[in-house]
Chimera marker file (.cmm) of the C-alpha trace (Angstrom):
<marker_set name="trace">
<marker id="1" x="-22.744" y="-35.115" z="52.683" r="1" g="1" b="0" radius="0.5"/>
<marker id="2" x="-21.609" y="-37.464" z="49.890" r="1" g="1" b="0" radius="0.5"/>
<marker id="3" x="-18.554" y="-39.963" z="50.553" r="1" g="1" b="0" radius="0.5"/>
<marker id="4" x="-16.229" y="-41.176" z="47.752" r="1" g="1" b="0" radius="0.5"/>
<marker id="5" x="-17.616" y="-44.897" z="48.421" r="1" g="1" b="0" radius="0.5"/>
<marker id="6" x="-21.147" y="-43.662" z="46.939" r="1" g="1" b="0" radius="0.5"/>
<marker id="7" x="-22.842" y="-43.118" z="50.252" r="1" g="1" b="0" radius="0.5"/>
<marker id="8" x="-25.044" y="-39.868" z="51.226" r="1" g="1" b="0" radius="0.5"/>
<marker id="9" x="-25.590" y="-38.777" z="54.834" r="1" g="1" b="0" radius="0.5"/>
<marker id="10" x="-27.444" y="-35.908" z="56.282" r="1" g="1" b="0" radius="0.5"/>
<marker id="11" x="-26.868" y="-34.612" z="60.003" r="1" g="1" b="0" radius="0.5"/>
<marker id="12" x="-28.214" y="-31.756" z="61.705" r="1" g="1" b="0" radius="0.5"/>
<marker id="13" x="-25.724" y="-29.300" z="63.327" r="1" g="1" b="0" radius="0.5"/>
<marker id="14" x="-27.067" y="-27.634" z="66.807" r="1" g="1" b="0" radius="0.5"/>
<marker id="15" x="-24.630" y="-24.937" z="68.679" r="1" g="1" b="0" radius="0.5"/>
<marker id="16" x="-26.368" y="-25.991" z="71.663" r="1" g="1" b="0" radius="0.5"/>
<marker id="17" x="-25.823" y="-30.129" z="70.976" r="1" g="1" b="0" radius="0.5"/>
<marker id="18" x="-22.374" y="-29.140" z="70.551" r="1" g="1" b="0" radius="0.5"/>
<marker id="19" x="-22.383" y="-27.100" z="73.796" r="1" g="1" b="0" radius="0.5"/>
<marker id="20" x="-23.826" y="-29.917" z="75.621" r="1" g="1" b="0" radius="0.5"/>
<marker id="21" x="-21.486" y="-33.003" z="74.054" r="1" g="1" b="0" radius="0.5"/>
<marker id="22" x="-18.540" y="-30.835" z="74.889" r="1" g="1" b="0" radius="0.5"/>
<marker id="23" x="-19.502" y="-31.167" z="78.594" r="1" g="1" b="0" radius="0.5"/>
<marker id="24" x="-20.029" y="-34.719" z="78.448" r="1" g="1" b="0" radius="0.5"/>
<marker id="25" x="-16.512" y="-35.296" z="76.509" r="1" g="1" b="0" radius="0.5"/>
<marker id="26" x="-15.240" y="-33.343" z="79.477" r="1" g="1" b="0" radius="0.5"/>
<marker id="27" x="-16.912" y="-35.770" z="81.781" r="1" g="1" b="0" radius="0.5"/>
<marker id="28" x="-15.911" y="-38.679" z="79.590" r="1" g="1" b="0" radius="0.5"/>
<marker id="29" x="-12.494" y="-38.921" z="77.736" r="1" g="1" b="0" radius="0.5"/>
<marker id="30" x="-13.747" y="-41.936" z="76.052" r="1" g="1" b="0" radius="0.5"/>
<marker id="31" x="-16.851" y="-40.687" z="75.067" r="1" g="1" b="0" radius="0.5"/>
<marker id="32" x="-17.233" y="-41.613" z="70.432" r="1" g="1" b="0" radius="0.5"/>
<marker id="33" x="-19.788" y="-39.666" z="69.093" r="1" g="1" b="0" radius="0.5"/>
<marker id="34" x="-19.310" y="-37.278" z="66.848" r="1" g="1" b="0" radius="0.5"/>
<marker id="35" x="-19.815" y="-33.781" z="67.896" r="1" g="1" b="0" radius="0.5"/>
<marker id="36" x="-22.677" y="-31.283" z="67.473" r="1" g="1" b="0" radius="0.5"/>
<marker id="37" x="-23.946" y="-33.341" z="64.965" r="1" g="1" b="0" radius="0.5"/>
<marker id="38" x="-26.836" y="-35.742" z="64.670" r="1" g="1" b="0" radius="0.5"/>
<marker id="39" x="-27.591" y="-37.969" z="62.217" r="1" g="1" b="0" radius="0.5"/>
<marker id="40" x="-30.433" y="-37.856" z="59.966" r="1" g="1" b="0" radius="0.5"/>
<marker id="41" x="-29.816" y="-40.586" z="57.887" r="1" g="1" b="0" radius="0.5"/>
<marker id="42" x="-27.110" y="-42.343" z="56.352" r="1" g="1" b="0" radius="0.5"/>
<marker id="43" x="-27.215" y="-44.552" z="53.200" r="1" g="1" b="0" radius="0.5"/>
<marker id="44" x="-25.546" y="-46.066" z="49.825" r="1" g="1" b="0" radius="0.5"/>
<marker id="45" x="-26.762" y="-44.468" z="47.025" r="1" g="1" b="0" radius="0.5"/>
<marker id="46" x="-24.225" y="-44.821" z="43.983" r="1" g="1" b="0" radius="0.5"/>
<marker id="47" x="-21.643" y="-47.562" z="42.667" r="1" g="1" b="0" radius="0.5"/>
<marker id="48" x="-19.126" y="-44.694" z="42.008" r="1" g="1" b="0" radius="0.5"/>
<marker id="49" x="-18.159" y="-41.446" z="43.993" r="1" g="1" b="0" radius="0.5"/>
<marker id="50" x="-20.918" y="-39.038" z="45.127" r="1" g="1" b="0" radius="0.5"/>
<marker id="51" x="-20.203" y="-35.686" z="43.083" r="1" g="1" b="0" radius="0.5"/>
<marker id="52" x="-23.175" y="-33.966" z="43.638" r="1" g="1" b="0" radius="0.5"/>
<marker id="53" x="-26.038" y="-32.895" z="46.356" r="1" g="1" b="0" radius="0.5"/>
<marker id="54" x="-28.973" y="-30.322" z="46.103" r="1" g="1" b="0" radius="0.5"/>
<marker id="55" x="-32.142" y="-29.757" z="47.848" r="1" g="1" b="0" radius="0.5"/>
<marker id="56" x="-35.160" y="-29.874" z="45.830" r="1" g="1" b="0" radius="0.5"/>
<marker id="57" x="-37.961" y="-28.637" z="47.956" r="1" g="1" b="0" radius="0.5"/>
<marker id="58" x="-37.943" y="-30.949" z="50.698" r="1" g="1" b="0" radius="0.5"/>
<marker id="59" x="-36.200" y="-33.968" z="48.764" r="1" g="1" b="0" radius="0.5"/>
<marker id="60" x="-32.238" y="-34.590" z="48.487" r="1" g="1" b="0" radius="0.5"/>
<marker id="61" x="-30.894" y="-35.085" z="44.609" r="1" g="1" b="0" radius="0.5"/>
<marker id="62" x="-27.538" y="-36.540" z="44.374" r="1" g="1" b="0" radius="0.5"/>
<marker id="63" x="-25.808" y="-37.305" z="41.156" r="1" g="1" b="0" radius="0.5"/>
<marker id="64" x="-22.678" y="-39.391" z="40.843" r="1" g="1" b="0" radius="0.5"/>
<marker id="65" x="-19.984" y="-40.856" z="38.666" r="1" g="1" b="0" radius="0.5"/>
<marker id="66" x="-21.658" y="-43.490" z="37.884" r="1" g="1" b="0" radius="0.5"/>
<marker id="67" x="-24.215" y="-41.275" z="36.041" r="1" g="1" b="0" radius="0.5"/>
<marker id="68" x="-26.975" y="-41.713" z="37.713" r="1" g="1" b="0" radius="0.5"/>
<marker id="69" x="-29.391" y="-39.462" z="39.771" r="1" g="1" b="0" radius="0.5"/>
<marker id="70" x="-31.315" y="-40.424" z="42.796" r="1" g="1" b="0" radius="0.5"/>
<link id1="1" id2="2" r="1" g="1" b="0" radius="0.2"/>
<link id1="2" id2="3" r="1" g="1" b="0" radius="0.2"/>
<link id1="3" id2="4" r="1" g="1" b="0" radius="0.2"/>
<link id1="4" id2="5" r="1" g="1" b="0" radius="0.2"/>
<link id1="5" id2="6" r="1" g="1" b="0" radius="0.2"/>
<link id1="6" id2="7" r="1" g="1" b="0" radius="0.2"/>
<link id1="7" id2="8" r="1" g="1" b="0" radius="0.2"/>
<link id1="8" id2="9" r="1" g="1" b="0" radius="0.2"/>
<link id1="9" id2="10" r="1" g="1" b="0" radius="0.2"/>
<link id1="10" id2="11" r="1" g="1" b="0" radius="0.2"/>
<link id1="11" id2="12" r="1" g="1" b="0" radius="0.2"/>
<link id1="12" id2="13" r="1" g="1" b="0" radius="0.2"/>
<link id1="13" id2="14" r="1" g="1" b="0" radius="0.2"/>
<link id1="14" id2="15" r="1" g="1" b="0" radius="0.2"/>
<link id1="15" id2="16" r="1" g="1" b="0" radius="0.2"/>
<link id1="16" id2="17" r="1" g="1" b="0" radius="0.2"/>
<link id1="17" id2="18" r="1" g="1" b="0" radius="0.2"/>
<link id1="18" id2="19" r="1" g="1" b="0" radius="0.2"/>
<link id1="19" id2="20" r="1" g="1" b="0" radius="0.2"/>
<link id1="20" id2="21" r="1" g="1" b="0" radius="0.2"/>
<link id1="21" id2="22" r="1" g="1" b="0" radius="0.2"/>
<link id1="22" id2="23" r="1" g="1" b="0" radius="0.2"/>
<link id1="23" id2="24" r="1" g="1" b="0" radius="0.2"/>
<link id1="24" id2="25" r="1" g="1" b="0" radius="0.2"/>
<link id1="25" id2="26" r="1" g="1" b="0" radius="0.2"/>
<link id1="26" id2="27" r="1" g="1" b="0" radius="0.2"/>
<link id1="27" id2="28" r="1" g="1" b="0" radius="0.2"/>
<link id1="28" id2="29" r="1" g="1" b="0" radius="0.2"/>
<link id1="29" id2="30" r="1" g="1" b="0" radius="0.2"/>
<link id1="30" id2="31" r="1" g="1" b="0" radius="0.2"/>
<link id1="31" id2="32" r="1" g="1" b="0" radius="0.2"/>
<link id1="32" id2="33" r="1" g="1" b="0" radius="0.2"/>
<link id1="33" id2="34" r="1" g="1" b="0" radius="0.2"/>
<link id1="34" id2="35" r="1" g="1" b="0" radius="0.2"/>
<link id1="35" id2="36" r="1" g="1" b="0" radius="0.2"/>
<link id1="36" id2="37" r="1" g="1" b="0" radius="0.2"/>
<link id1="37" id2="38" r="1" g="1" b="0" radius="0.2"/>
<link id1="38" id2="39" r="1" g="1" b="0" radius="0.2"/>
<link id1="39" id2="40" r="1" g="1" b="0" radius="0.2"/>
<link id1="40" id2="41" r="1" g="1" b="0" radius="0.2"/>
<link id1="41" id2="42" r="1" g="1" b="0" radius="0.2"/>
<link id1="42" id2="43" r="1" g="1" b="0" radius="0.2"/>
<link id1="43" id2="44" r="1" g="1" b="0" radius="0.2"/>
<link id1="44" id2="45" r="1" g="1" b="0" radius="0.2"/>
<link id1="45" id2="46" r="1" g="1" b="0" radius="0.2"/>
<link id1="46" id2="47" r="1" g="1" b="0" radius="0.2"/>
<link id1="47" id2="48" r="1" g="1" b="0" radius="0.2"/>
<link id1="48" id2="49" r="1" g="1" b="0" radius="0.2"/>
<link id1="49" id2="50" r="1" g="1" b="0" radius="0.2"/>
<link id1="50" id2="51" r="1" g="1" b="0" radius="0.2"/>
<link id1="51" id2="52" r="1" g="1" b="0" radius="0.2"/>
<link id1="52" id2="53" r="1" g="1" b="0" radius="0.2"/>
<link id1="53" id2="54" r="1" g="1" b="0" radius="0.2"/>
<link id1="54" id2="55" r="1" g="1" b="0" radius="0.2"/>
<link id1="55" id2="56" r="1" g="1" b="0" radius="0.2"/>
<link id1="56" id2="57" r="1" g="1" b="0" radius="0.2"/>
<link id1="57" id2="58" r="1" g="1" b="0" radius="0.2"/>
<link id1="58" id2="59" r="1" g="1" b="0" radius="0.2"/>
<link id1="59" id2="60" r="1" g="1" b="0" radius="0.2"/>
<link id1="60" id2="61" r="1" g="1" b="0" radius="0.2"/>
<link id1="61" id2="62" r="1" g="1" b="0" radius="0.2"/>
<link id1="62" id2="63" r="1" g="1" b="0" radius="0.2"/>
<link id1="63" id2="64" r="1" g="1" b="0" radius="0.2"/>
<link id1="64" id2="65" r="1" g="1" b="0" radius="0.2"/>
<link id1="65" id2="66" r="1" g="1" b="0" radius="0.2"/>
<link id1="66" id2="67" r="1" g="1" b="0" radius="0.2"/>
<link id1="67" id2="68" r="1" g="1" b="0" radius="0.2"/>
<link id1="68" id2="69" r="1" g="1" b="0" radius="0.2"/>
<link id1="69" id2="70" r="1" g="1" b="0" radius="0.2"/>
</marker_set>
């Protein structure tokens, strides 16, 4: 996922972590994580908007406005 603020993030989506946060947000009402997801990683990678992502092999390309490619 890229973010307007430059930063790139990559979760993993499970139906069975979803399954098994729903019950726990039943359990909790307060509970703040988000759900079904986990996060892989989560950094700042451009000084202008993310615009785009793409797998390359096993490595994560991003390219943004600032014109640059990491």
């Amino acid at each position: 996922m890229g973010t307007y603020e430059g930063g790139v993030a990559a979760y993993k989506i499970t139906p069975s972590l979803l399954q098994q946060q729903q019950q726990q947000q039943q359990q909790q009402q307060q509970q703040q994580q988000e759900e079904g997801a986990k996060r892989l990683f989560a950094m700042s990678a451009h000084h202008g908007s993310v615009s785009a992502l793409s797998f390359v092999g096993s490595s994560l390309v991003s390219g943004g406005t600032d014109e640059a490619m990491r």
